[in-house]
C-alpha positions as semicolon CSV with decimal commas, in nm:
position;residue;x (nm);y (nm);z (nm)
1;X;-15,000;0,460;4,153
2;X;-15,026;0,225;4,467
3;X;-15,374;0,213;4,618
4;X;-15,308;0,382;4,976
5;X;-15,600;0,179;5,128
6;X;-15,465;-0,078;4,999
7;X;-15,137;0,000;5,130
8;X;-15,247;0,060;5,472
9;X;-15,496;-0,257;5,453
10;X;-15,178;-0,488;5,421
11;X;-14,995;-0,294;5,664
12;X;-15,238;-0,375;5,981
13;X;-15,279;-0,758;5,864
14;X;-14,826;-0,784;5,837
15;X;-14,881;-0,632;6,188
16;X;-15,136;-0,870;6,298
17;X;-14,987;-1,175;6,110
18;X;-14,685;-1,062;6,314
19;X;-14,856;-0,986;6,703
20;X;-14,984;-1,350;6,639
21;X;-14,627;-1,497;6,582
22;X;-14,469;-1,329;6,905
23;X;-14,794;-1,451;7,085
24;X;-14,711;-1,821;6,950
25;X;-14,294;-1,815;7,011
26;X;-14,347;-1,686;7,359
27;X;-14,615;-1,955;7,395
28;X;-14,370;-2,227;7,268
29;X;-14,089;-2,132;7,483
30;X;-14,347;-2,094;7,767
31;X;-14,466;-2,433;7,703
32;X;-14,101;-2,544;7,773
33;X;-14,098;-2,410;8,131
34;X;-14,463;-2,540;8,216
35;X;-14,358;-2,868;8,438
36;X;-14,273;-2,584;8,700
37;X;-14,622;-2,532;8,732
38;X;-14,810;-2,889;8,624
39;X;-14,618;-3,220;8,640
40;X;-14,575;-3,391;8,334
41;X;-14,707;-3,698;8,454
42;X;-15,069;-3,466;8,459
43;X;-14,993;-3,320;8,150
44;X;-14,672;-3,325;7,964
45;X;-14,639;-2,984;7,717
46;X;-14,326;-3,094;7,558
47;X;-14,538;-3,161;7,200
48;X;-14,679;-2,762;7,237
49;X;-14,316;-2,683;7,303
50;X;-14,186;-2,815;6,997
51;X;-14,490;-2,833;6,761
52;X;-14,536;-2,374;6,829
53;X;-14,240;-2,325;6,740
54;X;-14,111;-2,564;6,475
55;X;-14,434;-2,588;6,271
56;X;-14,666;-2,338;6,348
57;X;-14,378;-2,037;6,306
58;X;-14,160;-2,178;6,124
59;X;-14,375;-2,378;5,893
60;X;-14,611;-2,049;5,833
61;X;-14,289;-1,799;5,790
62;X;-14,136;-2,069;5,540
63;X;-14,498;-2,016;5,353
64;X;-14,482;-1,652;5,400
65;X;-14,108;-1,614;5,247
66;X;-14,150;-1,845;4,955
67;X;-14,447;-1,638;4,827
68;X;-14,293;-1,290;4,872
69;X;-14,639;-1,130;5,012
70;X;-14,655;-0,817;5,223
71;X;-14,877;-0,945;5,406
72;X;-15,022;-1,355;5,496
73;X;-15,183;-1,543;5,201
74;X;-15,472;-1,757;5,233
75;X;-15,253;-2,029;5,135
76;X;-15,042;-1,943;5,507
77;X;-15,321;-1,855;5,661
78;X;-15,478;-2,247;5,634
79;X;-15,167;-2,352;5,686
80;X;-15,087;-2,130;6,044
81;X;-15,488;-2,253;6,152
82;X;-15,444;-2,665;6,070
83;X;-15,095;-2,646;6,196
84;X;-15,232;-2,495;6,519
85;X;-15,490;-2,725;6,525
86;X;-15,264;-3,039;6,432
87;X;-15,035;-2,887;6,717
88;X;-15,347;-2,942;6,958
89;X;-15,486;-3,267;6,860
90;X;-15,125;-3,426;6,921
91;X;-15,085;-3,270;7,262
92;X;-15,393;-3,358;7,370
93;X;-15,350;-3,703;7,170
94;X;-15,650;-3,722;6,963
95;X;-15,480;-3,951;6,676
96;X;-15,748;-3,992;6,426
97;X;-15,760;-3,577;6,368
98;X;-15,359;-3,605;6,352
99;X;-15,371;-3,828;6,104
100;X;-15,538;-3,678;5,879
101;X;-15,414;-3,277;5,872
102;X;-15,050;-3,344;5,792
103;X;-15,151;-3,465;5,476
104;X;-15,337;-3,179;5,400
105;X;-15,051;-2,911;5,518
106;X;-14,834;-3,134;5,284
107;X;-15,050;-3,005;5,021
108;X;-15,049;-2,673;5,089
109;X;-14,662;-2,700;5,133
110;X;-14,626;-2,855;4,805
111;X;-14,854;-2,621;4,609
112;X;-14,640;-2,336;4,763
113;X;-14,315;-2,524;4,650
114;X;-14,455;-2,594;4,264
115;X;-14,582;-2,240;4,239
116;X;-14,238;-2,123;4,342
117;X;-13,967;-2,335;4,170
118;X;-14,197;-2,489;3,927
119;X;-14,390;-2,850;3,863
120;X;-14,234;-3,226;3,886
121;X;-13,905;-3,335;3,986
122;X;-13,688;-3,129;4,221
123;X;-13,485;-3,147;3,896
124;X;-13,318;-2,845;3,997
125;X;-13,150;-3,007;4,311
126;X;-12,893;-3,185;4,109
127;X;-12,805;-2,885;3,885
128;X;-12,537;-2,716;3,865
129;X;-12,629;-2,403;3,750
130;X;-12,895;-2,382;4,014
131;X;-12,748;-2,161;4,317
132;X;-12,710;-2,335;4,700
133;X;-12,920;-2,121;4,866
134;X;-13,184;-2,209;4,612
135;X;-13,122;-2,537;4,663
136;X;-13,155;-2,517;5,055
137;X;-13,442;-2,323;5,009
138;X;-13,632;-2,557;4,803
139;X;-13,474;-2,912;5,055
140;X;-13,623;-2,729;5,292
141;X;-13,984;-2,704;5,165
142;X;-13,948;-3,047;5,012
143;X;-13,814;-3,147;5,413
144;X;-14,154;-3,020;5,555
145;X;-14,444;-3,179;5,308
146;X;-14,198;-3,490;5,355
147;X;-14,207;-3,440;5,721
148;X;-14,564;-3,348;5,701
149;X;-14,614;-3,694;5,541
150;X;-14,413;-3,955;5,730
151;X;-14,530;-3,797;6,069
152;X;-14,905;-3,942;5,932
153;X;-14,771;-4,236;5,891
154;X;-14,596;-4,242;6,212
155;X;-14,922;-4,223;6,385
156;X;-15,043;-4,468;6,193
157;X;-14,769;-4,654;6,324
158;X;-14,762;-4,596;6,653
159;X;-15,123;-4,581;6,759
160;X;-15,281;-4,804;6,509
161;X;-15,113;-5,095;6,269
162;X;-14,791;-5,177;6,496
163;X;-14,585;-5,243;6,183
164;X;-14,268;-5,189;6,310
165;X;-14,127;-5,181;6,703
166;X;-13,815;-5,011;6,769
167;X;-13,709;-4,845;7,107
168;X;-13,633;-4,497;6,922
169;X;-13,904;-4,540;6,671
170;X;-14,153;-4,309;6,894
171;X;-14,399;-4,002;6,778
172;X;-14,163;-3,760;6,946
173;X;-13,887;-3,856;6,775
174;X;-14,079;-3,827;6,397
175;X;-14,241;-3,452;6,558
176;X;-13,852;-3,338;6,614
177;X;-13,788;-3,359;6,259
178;X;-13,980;-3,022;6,203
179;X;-13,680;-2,828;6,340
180;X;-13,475;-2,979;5,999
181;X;-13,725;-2,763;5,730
182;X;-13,620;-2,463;5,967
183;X;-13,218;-2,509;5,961
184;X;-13,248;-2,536;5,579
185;X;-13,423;-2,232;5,498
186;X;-13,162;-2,063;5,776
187;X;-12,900;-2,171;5,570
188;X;-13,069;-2,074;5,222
189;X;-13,075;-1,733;5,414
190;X;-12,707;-1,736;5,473
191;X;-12,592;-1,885;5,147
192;X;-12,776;-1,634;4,970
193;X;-12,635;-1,325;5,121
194;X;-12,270;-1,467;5,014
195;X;-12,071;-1,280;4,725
196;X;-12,143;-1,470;4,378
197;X;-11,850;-1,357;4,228
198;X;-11,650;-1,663;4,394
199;X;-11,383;-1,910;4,304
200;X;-11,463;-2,263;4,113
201;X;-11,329;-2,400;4,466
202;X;-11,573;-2,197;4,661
203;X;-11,884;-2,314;4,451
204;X;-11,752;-2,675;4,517
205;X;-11,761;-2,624;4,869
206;X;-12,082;-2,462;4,889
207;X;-12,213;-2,770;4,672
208;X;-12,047;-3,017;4,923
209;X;-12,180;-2,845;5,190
210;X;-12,525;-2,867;5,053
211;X;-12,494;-3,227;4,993
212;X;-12,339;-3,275;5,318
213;X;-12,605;-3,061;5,542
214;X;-12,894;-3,244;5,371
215;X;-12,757;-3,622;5,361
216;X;-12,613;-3,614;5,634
217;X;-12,873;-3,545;5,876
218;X;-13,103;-3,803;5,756
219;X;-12,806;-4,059;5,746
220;X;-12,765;-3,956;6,103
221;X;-13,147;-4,019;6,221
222;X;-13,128;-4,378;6,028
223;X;-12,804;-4,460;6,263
224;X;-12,952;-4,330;6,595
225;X;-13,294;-4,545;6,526
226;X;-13,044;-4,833;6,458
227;X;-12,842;-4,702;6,777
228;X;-12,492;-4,731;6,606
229;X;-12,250;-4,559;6,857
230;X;-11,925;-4,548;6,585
231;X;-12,133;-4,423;6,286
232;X;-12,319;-4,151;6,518
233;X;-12,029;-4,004;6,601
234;X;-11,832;-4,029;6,241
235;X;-12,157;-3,821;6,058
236;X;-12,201;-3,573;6,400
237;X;-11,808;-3,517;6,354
238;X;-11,861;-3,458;5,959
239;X;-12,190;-3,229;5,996
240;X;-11,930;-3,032;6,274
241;X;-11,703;-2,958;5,977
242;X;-11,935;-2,869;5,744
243;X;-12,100;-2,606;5,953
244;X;-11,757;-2,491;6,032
245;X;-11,661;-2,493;5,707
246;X;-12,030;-2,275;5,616
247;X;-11,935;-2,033;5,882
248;X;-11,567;-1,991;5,719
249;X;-11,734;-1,913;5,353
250;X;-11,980;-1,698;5,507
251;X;-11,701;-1,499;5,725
252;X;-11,507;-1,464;5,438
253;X;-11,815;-1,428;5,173
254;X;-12,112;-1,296;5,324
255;X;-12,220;-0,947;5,208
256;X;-12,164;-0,666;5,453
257;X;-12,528;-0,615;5,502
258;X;-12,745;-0,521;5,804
259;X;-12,800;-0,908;5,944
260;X;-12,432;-1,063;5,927
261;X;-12,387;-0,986;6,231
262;X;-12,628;-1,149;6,322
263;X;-12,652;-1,451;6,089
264;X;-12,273;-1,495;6,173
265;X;-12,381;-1,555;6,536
266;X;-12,669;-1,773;6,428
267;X;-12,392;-1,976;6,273
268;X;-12,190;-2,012;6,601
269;X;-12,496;-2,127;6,770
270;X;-12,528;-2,400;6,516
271;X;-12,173;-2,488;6,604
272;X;-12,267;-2,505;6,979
273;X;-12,513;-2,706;6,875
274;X;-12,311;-2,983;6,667
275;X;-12,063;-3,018;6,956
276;X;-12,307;-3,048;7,243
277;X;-12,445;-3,301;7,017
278;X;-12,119;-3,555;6,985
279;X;-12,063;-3,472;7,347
280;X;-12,419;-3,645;7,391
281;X;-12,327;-3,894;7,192
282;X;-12,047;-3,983;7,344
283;X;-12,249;-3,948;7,718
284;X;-12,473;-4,149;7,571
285;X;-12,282;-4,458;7,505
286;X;-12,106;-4,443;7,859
287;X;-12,097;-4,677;8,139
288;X;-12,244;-4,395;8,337
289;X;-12,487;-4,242;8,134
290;X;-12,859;-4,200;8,269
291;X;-13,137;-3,954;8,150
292;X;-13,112;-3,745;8,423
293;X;-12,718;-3,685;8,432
294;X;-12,780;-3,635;8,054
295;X;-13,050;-3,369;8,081
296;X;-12,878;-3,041;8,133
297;X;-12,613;-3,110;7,838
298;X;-12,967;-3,231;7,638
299;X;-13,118;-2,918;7,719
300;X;-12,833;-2,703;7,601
301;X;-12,836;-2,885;7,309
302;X;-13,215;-2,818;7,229
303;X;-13,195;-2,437;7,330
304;X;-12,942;-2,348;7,099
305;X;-13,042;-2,561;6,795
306;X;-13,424;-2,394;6,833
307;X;-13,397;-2,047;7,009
308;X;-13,042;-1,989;6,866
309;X;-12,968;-2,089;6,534
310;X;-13,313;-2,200;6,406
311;X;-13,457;-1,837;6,498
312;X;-13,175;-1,639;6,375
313;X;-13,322;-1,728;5,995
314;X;-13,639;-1,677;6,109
315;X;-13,605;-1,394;6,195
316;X;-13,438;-1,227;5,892
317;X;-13,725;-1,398;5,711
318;X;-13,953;-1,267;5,880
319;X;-13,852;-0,916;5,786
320;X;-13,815;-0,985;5,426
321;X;-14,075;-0,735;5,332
322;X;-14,006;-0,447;5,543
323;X;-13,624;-0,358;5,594
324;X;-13,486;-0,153;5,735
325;X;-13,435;-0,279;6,050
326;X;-13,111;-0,358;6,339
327;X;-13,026;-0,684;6,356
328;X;-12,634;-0,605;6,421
329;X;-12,680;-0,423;6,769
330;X;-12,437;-0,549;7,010
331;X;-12,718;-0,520;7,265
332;X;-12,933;-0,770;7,048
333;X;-12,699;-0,988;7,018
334;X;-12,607;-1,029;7,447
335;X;-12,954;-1,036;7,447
336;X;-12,960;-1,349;7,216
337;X;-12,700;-1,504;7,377
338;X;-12,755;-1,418;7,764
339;X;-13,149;-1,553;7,703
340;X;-13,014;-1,950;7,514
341;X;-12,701;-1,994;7,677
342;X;-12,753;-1,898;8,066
343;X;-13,192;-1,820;8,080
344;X;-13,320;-2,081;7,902
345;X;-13,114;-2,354;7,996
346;X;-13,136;-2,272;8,389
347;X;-13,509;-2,205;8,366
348;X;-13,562;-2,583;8,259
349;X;-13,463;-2,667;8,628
350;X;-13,570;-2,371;8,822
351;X;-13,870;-2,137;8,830
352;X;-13,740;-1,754;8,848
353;X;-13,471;-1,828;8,555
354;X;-13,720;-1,940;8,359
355;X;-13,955;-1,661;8,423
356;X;-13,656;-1,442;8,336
357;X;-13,594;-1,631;7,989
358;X;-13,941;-1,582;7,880
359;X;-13,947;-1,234;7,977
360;X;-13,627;-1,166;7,784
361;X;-13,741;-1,371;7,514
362;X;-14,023;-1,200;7,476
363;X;-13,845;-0,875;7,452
364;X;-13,602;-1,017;7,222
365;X;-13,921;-1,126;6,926
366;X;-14,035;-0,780;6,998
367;X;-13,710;-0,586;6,892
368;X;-13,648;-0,887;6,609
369;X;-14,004;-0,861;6,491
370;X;-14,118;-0,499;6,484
371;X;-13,755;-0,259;6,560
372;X;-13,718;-0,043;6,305
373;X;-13,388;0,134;6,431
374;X;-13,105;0,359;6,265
375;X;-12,967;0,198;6,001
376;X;-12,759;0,234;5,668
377;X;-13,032;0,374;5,424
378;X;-12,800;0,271;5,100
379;X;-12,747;-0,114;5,236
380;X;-13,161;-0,112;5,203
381;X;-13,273;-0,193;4,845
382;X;-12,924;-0,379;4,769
383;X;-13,018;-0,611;5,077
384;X;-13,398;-0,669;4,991
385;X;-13,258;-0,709;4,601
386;X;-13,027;-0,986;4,672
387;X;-13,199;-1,209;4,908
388;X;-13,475;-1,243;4,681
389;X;-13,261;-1,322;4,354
390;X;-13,095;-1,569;4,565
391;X;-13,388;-1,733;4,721
């Protein structure tokens, strides 16, 4: 019989573990809007921005998924505190501190990711009796302590040895790459919550896809370090296909269960996303480009790969331990799309919108992190069941 002090013991820390991640996202997004106040020239929070959200929540939910816990492990716990603290010490550019942590999150990441899926070799990568979304759920773990790593090195780089000089070859650039680990455990999300029962074709595709997703993206950061206009645009167009291809097999596989809804519109965020991001490309290699012509279409861009698709697998794994909850509401999803789309962007360039898109951001973590709602009772266990065989 379960221990009820035990029960109620993990019940306040969940809750806690969870006040602290709506206190962080609403900090990152904050930390997006914060040149209103202080130029960046004084103090640029662009790293905060990024880092809060990317690595600290997305980094700490990836740990908190992949062990299954009701509540935080120790093993999340160290990594939420150095990830703060590696957040800090890069804002505030204290490089010999940042050099050091990522190494030791990459640890933690890959003890998590060897307790999980087992020792050695990702072996499992190239099987094919391994499912995608185990695949994409294991990339993505092997993406962060990866990420984790080169990032070091980076600083290293950049700050110390001067080994290699190029114009795109910058710290920023390297501290992006977080948002990658997040879009891979999104899509092990999604894949996961597709029908198994499917065609030889359909597991090709979702293999191709896989393949595609994961390849692809670091083929396309090689090409825009080497600044190759003609190969940008033939892997952004490919990546385009693939994600519209996804959101096809998940239209036509994904189980009718609570979050479709809204993993489907995560999906069409991510396709935002891909074509903002050949439109750049293109804007990029005009006659006419400059930064600040560029900057609303960039900003669009970043909006809707972060606060749109990147948190609408967050957010389902986030609840992994205590469904049942409404993430199909029509009025969540206006939220959602109201706060990337029109708030978020407009608040990068004036004050009272981006008061407005923090506000409504705010509200949106709170009914994504602790609404319990009406729901289908029966869709429950079947729901909490699947994900977890899949994943």
């Amino acid at each position: 019989m379960p221990n009820p002090l035990l029960l109620t013991w993990n019940t306040v820390v969940n809750k806690s573990f969870k006040v602290a991640l709506w206190c962080i996202m609403i900090t990152a997004l904050s930390c997006g809007f914060l040149h209103h106040l202080i130029p960046p020239t004084v103090m640029n929070f662009e790293r905060l921005h990024i880092f809060l959200f990317n690595l600290v929540s997305g980094g700490t939910l990836l740990v908190y998924f992949t062990e299954n816990t009701r509540s935080l492990s120790k093993k999340g716990l160290a990594f939420l505190l150095l990830s703060l603290l590696f957040a800090f010490c890069a804002f505030m550019e204290w490089y010999a501190a940042a050099l050091i942590i990522p190494l030791v999150l990459s640890v933690i990441i890959e003890s998590v990711r060897v307790g999980h899926f087992g020792g050695g070799l990702p072996k499992a990568l190239f099987s094919k009796d391994e499912s995608t979304s185990r695949k994409f759920h294991q990339a993505s773990l092997l993406c962060l302590s990866m990420g984790l790593g080169i990032s070091s090195l980076a600083i290293l780089n950049s700050e110390y040895t001067h080994w290699f000089s190029l114009e795109k070859l910058t710290l920023d650039t390297f501290f992006l790459g977080f948002s990658f680990p997040i879009s891979l455990i999104s899509m092990s999300v999604i894949f996961a919550l597709m029908k198994n029962n499917s065609s030889p074709q359909s597991h090709c595709l979702k293999e191709i896809s896989f393949w595609v997703i994961n390849l692809g993206v670091i083929i396309f950061f090689l090409f825009i370090l080497a600044n190759w206009f003609i190969p940008q645009i033939f892997i952004a167009t490919l990546l385009f296909l693939t994600v519209s291809l996804i959101l096809y097999l998940y239209w036509q596989q994904g189980m009718k269960l609570q979050q479709k809804a809204f993993l489907t519109s995560g999906i069409l965020f991510l396709v935002i996303t891909s074509i903002t991001g050949i439109m750049y490309i293109f804007l990029e290699f005009s006659d006419s480009y400059s930064h600040e012509s560029a900057l609303p279409l960039l900003r669009m861009h970043a909006f809707t790969a972060l606060y749109g698709w990147n948190l609408s697998g967050l957010a389902v794994i986030s609840r992994h331990g205590d469904f049942p909850i409404r993430l199909h509401s029509q009025k969540v999803l206006i939220l959602h799309w109201v706060t990337v789309l029109i708030l978020c962007p407009l608040g990068y360039f004036y004050p009272i919108p981006a008061f407005a898109a923090v506000i409504c951001y705010g509200w949106l973590l709170y009914i994504l992190l602790f609404n319990h709602g009406k729901v289908d009772m029966g869709m429950v266990s079947a729901e909490d069941k699947v994900l977890h065989e899949g994943l």
